[in-house]
C-alpha positions in Angstrom: 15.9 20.7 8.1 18.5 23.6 8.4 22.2 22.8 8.1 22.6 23.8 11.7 20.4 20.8 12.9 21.8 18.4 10.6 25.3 19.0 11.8 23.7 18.4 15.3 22.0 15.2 14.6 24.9 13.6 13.0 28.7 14.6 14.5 29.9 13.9 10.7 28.1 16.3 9.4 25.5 16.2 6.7 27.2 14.0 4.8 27.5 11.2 7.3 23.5 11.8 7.6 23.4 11.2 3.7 25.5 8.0 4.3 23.4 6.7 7.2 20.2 7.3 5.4 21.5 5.5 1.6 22.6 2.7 4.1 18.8 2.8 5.4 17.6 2.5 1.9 19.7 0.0 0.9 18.9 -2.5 3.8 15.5 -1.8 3.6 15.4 -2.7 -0.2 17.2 -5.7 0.3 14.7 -6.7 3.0 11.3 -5.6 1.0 12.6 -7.5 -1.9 13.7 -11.0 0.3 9.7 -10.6 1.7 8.6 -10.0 -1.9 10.1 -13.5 -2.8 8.9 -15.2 0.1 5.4 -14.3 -0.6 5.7 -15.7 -3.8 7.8 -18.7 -2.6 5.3 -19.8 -0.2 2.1 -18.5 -2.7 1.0 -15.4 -0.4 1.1 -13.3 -3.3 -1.6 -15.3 -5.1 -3.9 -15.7 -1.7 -3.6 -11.9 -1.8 -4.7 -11.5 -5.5 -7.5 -14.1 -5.0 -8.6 -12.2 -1.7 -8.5 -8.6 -3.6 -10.1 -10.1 -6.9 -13.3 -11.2 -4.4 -13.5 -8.0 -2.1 -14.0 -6.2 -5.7 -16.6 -8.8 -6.9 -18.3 -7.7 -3.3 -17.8 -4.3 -3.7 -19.7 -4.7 -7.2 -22.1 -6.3 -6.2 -22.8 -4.2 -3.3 -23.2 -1.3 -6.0 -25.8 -2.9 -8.0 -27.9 -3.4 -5.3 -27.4 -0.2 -4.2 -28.4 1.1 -7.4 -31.9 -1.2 -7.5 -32.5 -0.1 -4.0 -32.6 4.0 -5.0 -33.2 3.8 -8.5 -36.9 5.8 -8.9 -40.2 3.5 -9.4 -41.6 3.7 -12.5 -45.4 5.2 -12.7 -47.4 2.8 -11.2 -51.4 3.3 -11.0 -52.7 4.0 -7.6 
């Protein structure tokens, strides 16, 4: 974004856009890391392990029948 627009968007200028924006960040890591604990808290994060660990069990699975299914057939008499 040019200067020119930045001094537009924010009447302090670009660095009263820098400020707004670290002020952003900030709240938004303090948020992200009060919902990190409260997944673990309340044992989310473990459901979501559990739940990821199975999908990739599935998804394994899925590829060893898939390879069964188009792997060639041996010679077999007619």
């Amino acid at each position: 974004m040019s200067n020119f627009l930045l001094r537009l968007a924010s009447p302090h200028g670009e660095a009263g856009t820098r400020a707004n924006h670290s002020a952003r960040v900030a709240a938004w890591m303090t948020k992200r890391r009060e919902q990190v604990a409260w997944y673990r808290r309340t044992g989310v994060t473990a459901l979501q392990h559990q739940r990821q660990a199975a999908f990739a069990r599935k998804d394994a699975i899925e590829r060893e029948l898939l390879a069964l299914v188009t792997a060639p057939v041996p010679n077999t008499p007619a």
